[in-house]
Rosetta silent file (secondary structure, phi, psi, omega in degrees, C-alpha in Angstrom):
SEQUENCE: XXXXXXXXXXXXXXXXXXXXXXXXXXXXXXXXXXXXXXXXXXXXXXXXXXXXXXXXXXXXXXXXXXXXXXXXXXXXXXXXXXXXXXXXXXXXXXXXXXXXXXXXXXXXXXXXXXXXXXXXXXXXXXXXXXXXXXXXXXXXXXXXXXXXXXXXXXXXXXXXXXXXXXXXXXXXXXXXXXXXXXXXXXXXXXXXXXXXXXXXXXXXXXXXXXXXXXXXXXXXXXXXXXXXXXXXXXXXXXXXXXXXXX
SCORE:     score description
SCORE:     0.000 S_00000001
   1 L     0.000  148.925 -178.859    9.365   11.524   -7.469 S_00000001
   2 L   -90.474  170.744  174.540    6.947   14.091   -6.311 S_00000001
   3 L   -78.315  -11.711 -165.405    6.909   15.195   -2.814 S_00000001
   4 E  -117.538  121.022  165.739    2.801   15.528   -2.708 S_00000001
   5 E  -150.329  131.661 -170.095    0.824   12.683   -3.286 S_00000001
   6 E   -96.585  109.993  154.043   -2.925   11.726   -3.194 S_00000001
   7 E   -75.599  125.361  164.414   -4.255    7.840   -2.395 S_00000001
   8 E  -124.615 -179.804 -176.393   -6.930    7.653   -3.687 S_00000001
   9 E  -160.468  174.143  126.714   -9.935    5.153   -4.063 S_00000001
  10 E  -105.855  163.058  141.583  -13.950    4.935   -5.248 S_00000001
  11 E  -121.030  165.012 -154.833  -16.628    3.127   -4.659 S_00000001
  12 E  -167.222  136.921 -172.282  -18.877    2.899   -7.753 S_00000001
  13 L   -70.795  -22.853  161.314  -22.821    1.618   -8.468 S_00000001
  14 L  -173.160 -178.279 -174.825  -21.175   -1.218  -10.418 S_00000001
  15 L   -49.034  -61.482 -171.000  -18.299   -2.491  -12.424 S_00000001
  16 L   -93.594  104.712  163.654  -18.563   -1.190  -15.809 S_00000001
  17 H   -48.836  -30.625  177.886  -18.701    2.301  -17.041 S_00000001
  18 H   -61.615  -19.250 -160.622  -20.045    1.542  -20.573 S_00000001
  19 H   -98.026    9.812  169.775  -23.153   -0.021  -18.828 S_00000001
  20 L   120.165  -18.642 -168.374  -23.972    3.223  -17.245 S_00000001
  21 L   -66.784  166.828 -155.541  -22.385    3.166  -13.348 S_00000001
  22 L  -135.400  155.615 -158.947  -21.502    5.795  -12.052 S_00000001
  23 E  -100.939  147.325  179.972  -18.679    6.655   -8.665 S_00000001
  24 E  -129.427  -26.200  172.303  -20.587    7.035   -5.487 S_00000001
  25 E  -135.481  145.806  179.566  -17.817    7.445   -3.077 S_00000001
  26 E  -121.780  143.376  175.529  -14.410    9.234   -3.340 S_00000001
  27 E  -157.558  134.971  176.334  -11.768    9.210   -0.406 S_00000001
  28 E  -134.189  156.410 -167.426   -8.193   10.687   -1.043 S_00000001
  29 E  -138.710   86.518 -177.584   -5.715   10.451    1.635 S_00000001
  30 E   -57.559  132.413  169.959   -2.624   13.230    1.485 S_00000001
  31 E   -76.960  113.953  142.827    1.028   12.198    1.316 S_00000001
  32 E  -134.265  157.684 -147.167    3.785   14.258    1.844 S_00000001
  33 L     3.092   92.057 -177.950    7.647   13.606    1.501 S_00000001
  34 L    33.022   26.034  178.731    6.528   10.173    2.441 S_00000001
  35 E   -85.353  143.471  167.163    4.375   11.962    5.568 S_00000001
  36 E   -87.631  110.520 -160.038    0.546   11.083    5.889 S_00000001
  37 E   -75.677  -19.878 -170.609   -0.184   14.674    6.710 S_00000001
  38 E   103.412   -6.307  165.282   -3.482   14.167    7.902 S_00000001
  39 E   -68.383  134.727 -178.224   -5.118   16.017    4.999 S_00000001
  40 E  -143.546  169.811  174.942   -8.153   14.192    3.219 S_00000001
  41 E  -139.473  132.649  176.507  -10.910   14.898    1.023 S_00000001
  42 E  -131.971  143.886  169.112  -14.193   12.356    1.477 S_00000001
  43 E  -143.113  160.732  142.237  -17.541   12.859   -0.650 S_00000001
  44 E  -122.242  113.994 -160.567  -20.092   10.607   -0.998 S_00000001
  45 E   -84.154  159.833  171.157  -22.229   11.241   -4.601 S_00000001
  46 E  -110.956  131.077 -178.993  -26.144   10.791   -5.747 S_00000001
  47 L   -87.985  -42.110  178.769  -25.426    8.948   -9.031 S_00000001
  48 L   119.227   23.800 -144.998  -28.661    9.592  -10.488 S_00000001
  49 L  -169.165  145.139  146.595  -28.927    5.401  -10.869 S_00000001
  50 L   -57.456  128.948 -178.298  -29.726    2.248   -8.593 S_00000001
  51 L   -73.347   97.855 -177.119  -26.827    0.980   -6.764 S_00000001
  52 L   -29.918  164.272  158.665  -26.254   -2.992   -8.456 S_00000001
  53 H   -74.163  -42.117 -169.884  -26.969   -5.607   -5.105 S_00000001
  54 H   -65.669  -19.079  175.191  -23.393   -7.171   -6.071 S_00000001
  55 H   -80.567  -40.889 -167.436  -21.651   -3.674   -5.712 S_00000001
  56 H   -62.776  -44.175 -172.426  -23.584   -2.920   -2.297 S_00000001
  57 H   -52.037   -6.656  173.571  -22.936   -6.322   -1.196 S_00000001
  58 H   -82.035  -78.661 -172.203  -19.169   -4.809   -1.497 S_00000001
  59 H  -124.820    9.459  143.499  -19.465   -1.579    0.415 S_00000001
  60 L    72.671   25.006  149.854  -22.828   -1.771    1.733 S_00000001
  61 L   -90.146  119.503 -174.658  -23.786    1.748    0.195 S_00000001
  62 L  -114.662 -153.527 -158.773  -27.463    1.555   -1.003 S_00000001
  63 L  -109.298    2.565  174.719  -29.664    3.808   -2.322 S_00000001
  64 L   -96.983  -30.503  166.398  -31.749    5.545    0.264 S_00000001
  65 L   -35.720  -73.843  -62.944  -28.057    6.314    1.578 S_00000001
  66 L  -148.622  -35.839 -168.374  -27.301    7.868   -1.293 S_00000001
  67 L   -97.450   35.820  153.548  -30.380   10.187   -2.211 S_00000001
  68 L  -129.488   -7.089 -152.642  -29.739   13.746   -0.159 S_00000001
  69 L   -74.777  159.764  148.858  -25.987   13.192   -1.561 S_00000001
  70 E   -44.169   99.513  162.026  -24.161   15.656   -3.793 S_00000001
  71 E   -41.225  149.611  166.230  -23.625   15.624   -7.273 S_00000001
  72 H   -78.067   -8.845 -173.456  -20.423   15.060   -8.621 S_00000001
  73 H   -65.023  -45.384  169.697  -20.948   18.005  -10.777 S_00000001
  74 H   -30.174  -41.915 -173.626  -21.290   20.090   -7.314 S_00000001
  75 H  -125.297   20.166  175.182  -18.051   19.108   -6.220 S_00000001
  76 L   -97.718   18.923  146.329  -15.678   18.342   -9.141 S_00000001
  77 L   -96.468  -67.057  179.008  -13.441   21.688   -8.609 S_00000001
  78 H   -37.548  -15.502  174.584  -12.866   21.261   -4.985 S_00000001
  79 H   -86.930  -47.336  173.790  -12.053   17.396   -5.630 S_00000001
  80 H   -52.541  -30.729  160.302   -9.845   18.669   -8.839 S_00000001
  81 H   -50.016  -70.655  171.065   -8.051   21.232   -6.473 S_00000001
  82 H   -44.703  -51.430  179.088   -6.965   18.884   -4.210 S_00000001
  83 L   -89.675   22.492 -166.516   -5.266   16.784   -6.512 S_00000001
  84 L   -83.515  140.670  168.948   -3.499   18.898   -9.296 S_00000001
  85 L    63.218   22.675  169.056   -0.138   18.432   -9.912 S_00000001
  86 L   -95.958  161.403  164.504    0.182   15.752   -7.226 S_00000001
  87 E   -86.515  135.691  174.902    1.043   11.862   -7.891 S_00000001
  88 E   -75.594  115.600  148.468   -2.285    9.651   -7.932 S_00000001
  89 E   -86.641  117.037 -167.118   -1.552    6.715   -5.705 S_00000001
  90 E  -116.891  146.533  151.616   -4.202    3.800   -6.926 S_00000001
  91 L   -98.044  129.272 -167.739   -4.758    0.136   -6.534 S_00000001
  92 L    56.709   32.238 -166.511   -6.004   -0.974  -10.178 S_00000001
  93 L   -37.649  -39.473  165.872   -5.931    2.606  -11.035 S_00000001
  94 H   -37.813  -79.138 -140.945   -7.490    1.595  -14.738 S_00000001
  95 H   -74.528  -20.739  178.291  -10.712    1.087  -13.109 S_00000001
  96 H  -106.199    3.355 -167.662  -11.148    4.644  -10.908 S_00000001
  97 H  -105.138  -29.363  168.347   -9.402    6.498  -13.293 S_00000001
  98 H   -82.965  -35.022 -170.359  -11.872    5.334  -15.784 S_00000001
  99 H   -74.087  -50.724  174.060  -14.906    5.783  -13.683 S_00000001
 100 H   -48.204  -66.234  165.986  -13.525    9.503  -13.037 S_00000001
 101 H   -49.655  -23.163  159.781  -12.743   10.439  -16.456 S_00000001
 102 H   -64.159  -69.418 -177.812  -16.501    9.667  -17.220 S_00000001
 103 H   -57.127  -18.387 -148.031  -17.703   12.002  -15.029 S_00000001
 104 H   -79.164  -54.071 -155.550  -15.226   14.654  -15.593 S_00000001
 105 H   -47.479  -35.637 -175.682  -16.210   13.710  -19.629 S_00000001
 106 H   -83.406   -7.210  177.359  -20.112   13.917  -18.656 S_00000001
 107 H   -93.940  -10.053 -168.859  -19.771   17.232  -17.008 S_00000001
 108 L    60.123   54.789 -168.423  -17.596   18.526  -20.109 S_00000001
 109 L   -76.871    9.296 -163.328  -14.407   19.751  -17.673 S_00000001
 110 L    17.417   40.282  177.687  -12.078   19.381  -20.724 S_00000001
 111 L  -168.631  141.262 -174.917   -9.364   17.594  -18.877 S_00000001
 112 L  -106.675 -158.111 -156.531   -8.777   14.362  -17.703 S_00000001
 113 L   -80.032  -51.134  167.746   -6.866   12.976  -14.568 S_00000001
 114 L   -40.389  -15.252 -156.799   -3.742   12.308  -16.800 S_00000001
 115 L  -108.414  -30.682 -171.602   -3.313   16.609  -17.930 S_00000001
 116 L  -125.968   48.428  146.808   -3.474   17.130  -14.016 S_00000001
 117 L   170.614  167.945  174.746   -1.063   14.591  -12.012 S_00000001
 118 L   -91.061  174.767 -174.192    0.782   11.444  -12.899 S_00000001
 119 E  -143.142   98.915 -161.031   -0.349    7.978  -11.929 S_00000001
 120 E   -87.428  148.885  170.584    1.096    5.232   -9.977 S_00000001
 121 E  -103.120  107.106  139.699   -0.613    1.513  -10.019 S_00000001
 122 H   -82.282    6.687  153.341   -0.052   -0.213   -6.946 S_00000001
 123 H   -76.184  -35.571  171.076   -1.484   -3.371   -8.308 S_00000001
 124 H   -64.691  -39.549  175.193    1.180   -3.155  -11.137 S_00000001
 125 H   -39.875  -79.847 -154.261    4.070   -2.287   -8.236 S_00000001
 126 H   -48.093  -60.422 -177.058    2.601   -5.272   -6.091 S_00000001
 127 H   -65.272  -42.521  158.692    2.926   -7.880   -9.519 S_00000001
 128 L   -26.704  -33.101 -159.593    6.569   -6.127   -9.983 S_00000001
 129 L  -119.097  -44.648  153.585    7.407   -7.114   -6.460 S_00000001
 130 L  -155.845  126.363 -157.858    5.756  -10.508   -6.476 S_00000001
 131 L  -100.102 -174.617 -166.638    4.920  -11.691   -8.936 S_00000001
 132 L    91.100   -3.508 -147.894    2.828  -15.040   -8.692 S_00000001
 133 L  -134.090  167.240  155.296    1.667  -14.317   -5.655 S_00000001
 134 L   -25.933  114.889  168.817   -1.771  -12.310   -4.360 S_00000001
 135 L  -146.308   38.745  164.645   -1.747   -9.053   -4.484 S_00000001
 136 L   -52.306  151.612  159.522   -5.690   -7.898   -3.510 S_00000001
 137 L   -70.081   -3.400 -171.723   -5.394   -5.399   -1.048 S_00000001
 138 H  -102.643   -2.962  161.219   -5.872   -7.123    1.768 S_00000001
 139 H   -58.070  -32.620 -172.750   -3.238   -9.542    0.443 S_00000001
 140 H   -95.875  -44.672 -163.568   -0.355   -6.679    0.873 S_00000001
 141 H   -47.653  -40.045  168.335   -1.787   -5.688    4.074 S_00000001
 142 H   -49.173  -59.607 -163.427   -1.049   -9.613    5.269 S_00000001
 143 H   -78.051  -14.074  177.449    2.278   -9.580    3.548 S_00000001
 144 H  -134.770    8.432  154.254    3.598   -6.226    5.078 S_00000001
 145 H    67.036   78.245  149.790    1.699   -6.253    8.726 S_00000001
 146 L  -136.753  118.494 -167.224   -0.450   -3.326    7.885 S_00000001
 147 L   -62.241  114.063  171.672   -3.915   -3.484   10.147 S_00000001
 148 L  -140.330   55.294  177.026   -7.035   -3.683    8.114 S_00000001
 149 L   -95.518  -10.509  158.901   -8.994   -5.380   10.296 S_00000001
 150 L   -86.702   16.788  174.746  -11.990   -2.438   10.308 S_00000001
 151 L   -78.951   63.449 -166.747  -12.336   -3.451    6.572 S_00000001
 152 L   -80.065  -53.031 -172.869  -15.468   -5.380    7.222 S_00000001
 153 L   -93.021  135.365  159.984  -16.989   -3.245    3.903 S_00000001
 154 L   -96.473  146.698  177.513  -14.641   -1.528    1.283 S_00000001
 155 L  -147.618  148.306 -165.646  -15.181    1.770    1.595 S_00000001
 156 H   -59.518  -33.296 -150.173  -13.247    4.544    0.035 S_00000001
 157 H   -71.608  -87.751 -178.165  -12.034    6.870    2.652 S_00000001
 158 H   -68.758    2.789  145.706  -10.455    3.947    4.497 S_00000001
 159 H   -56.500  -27.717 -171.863   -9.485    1.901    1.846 S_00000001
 160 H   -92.633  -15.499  175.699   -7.082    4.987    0.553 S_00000001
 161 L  -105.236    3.967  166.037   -5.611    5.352    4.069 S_00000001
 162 L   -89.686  -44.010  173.616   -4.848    1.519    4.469 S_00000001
 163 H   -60.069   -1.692 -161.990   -3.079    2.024    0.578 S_00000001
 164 H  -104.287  -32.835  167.825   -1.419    4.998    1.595 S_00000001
 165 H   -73.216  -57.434 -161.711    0.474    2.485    4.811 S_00000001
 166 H   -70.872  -45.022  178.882    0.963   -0.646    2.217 S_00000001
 167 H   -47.817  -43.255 -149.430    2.427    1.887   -0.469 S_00000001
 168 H  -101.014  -13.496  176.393    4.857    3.439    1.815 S_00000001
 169 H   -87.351  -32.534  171.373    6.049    0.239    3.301 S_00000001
 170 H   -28.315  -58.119 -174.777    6.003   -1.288   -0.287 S_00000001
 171 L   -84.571    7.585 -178.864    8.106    1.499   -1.197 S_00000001
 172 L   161.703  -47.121 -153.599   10.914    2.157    1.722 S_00000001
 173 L    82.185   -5.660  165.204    8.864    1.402    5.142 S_00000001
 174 L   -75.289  125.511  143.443    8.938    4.817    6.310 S_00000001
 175 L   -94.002  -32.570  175.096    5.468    5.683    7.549 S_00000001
 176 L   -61.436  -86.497 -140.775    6.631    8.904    9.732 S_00000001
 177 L  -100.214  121.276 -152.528    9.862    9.646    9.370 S_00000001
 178 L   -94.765  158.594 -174.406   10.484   11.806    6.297 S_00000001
 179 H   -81.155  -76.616  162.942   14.262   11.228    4.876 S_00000001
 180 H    37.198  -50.694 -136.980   14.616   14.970    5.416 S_00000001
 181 H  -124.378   -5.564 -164.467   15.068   14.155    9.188 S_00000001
 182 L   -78.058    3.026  166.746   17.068   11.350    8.967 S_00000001
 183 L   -94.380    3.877  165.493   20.385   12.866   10.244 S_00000001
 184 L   -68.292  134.536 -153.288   18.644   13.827   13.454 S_00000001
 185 L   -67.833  156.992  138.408   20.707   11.592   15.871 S_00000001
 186 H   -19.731  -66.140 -133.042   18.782    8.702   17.740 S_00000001
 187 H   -98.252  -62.297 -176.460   20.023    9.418   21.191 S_00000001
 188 H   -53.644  -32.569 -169.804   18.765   13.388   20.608 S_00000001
 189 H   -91.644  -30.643  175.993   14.778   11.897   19.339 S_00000001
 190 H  -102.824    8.751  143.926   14.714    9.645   22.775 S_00000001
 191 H   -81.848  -28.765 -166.860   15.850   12.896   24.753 S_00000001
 192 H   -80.416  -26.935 -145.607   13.131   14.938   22.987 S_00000001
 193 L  -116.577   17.680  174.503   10.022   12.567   23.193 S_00000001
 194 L    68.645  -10.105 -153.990   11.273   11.695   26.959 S_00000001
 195 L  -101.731  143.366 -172.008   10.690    7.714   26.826 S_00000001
 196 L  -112.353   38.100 -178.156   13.538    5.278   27.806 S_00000001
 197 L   -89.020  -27.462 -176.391   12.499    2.185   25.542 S_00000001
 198 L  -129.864  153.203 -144.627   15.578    2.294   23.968 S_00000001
 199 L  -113.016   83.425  170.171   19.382    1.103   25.474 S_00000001
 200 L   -26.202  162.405  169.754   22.847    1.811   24.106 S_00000001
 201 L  -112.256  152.324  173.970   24.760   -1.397   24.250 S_00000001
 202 L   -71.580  146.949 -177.095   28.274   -1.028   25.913 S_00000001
 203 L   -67.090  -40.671 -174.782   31.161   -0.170   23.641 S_00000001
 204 L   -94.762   52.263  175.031   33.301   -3.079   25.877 S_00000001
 205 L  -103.167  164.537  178.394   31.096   -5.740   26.326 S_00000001
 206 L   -70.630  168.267 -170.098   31.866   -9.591   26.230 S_00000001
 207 L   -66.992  131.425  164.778   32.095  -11.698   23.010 S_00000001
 208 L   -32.016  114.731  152.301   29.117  -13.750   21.495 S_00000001
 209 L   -18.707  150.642  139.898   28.529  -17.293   23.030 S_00000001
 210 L   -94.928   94.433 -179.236   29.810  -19.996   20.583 S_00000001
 211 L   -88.892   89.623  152.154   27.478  -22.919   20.949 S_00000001
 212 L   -51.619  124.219 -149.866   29.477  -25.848   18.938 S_00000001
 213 L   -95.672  151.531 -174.355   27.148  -28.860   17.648 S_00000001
 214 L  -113.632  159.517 -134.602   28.111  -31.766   19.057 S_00000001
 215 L   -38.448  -59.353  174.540   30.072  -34.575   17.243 S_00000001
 216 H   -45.356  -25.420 -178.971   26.360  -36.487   16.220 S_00000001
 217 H   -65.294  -50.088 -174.458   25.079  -33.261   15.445 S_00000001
 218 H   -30.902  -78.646  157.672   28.143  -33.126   13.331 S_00000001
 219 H   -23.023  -70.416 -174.985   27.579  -36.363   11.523 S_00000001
 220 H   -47.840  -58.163  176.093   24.037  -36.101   11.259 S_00000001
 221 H   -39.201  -74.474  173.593   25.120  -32.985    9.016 S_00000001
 222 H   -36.478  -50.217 -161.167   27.888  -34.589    6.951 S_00000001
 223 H   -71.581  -31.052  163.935   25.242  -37.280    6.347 S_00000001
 224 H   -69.331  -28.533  177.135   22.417  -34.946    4.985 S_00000001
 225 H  -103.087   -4.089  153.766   24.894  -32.959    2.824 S_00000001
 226 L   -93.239   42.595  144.917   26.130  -36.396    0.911 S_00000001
 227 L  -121.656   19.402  167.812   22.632  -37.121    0.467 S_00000001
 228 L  -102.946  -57.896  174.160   22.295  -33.384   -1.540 S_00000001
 229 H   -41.404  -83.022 -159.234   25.526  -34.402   -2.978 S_00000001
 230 H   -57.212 -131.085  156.251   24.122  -37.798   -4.349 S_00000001
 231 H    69.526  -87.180  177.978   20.795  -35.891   -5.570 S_00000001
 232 H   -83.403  -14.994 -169.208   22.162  -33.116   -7.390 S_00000001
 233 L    89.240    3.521 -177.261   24.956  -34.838   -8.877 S_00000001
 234 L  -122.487  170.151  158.292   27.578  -32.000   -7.672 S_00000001
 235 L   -92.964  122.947  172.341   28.688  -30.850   -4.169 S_00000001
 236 L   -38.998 -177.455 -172.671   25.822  -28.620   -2.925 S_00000001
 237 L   -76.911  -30.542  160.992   25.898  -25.265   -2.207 S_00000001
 238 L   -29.298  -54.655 -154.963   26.599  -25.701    1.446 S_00000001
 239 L  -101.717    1.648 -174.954   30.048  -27.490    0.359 S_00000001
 240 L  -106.370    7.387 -153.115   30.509  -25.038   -2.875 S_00000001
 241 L  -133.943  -58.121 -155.045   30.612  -21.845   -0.124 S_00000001
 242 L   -93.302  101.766 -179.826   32.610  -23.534    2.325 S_00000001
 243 H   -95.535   29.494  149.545   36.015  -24.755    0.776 S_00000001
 244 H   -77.004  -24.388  162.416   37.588  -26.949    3.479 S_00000001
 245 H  -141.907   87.913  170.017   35.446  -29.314    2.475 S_00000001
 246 L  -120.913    0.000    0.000   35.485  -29.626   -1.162 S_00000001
């Protein structure tokens, strides 16, 4: 895996490159050995084109915004700098990857994203991990208690720094704390950062509680695992784990 990797995102004047649209916002967010470093790159482009209503109604970039902006030709070595030889982290990556490769194609850079970094899908990860289920971005953010509650609008910058938190818990749950570091002891990281939030437990302390269900509880039990019995036509799994009473 590499250690340097760029989330990235667009915004775009509308869905489809064959019909002419064109990327209007770029936000990359740097990674490194699984650190957010705090490096970013944000542009916002003049496409040369009217912004669809159904894309603004998305990130609320019009077209009066839009007209002092930068070409992308203006800026597509300093955006190409940043990312070479890093891994592209994307959500649907087909679709900015496509939108990108246009421009790079309409300026005639004679290389696409593929000759300078590899390219992870974290919508393909996301069906990989569950599948069946949602997996929009704001769908992982729900499922792995990452805050995207300033998302009123998608907008690239901060769309690639909410993926760059859902990726890393996707992947491992580190957001900080680089593997690198992980033999620095506990006890030595809450002397360094001064704070007393966390409590050794004594090496001698007493023995869990036993809380024992009592004899109806019991019953009540028995009586619920012959009606599983009767059901599956076997003894359940309950009684197929425990063998004193099989």
């Amino acid at each position: 895996m590499h250690n340097r990797q760029i989330v990235l995102d667009t915004e775009t004047t509308g869905l489809e490159v064959s019909a002419g649209h064109r990327v209007i916002e770029i936000g990359a967010i740097e990674v490194y050995n699984r650190r957010l470093t705090g490096k970013s790159l944000h542009y916002y482009l003049q496409p040369d084109r009217q912004v669809d209503p159904e894309a603004q109604a998305v990130h609320g970039i019009s077209d009066e915004f839009l007209a002092d902006k930068p070409r992308f030709s203006e800026l597509a070595e300093p955006f190409m700098t940043f990312i070479r030889d890093a891994e592209l982290v994307i959500h649907n990556a087909p679709f900015d990857v496509g939108f990108l490769n246009h421009e790079l194609t309409q300026l005639r850079y004679g290389a696409t994203l593929e000759q300078y970094c590899t390219i992870t899908d974290t919508l393909v990860l996301a069906r990989r991990l569950h599948p069946g289920q949602r997996n929009s971005l704001d769908a992982l953010c729900r499922r792995y208690n990452v805050d995207n509650s300033r998302r009123d609008l998608h907008g690239a910058l901060l769309d690639a720094e909410i993926l760059a938190r859902v990726y890393l818990a996707m992947t491992g749950g580190q957001l900080a704390l680089g593997l690198d570091q992980a033999s620095t002891s506990l006890d030595a990281m809450v002397r360094e950062s001064g704070t007393a939030d966390r409590a050794w437990m004594a090496s001698q302390r007493p023995g869990l509680r036993v809380i024992e269900p009592a004899p109806n509880e019991q019953t009540r039990h028995q009586q619920f695992l012959d009606l599983l019995d009767a059901k599956s036509g076997t003894a359940c799994l309950w009684r197929q784990l425990d063998g004193s009473r099989l």
